[in-house]
N, C-alpha and C positions, 0 to 999 in steps of 0.2 A: 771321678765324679765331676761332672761341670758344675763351676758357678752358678749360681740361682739366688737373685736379688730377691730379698724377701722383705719387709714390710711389715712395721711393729714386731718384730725378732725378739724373743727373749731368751734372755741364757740364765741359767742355774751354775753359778759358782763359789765355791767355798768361799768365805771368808776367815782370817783364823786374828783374834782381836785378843792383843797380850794383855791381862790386869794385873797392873801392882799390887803385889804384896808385901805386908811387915817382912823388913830385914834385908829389901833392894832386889827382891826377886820378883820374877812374874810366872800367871798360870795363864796360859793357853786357853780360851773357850772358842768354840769354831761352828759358825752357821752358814745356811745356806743362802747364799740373798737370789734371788731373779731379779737379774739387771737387764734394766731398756736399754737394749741396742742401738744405741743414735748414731747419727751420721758423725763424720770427721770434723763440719764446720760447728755442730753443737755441743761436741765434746771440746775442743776447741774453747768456744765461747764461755761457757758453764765453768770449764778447772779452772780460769781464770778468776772467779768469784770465789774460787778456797771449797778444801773439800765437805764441808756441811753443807755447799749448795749441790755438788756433785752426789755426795749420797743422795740427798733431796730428790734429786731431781732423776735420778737410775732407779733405785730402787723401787722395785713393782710389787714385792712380795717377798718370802722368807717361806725357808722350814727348819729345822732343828731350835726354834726359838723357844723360852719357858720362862713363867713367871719367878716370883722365887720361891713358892710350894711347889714347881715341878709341873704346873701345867703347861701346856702348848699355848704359847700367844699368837692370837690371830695377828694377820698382818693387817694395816688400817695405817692410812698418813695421817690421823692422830696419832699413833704409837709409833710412826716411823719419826714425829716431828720430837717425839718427846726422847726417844732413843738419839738423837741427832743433839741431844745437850752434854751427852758422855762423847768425851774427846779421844777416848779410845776406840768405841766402837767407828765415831766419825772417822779415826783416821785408817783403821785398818778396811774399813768399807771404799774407800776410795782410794787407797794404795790396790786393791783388790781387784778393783775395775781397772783399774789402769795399769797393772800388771796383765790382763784380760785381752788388752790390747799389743801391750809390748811380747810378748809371749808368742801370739801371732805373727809377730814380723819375726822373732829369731827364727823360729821354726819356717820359714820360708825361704 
């Protein structure tokens, strides 16, 4: 299959975000984020800023999200900025992406 430069790209990749629980253990919850596909000098520039500005700024969309009755949360950068204050979600969202990238290069 040849390369083909594509332009505003998004990809659909797991993310799996560990929460603490009582007694030193953690539970696994796992969603889907759509992550913007940026260039090398703005992924670059961005994880430099720590990853709540890299979630910030990737993140396009989600699915497997839910409130806590069970419904489906729309995705919205109100609710992506408000999710972006849990330090778990922040950190496994941009370990996510940026495994995204490295994963890429082994495989090559």
């Amino acid at each position: 299959m040849p390369l083909i430069k594509k332009s505003n790209k998004v990809i659909k990749w797991p993310v799996t975000v560990r929460i603490p629980q009582d007694g030193g253990s953690f539970e696994e919850e796992t969603y889907t984020a759509h992550f913007n596909y940026l260039g090398y000098e703005e992924v670059s520039e961005i994880s430099h800023k720590g990853d709540k500005e890299l979630s910030l700024k990737t993140v396009v969309g989600w699915d497997d999200m839910n409130d806590i009755e069970g419904n489906e949360l729309p995705f919205s950068k109100k609710e992506l900025a408000s999710w972006c204050e849990d330090i778990h979600f922040v950190k496994a969202t941009a370990k996510a992406y940026v495994a995204m990238y490295e994963l890429a290069e082994e495989k090559n």
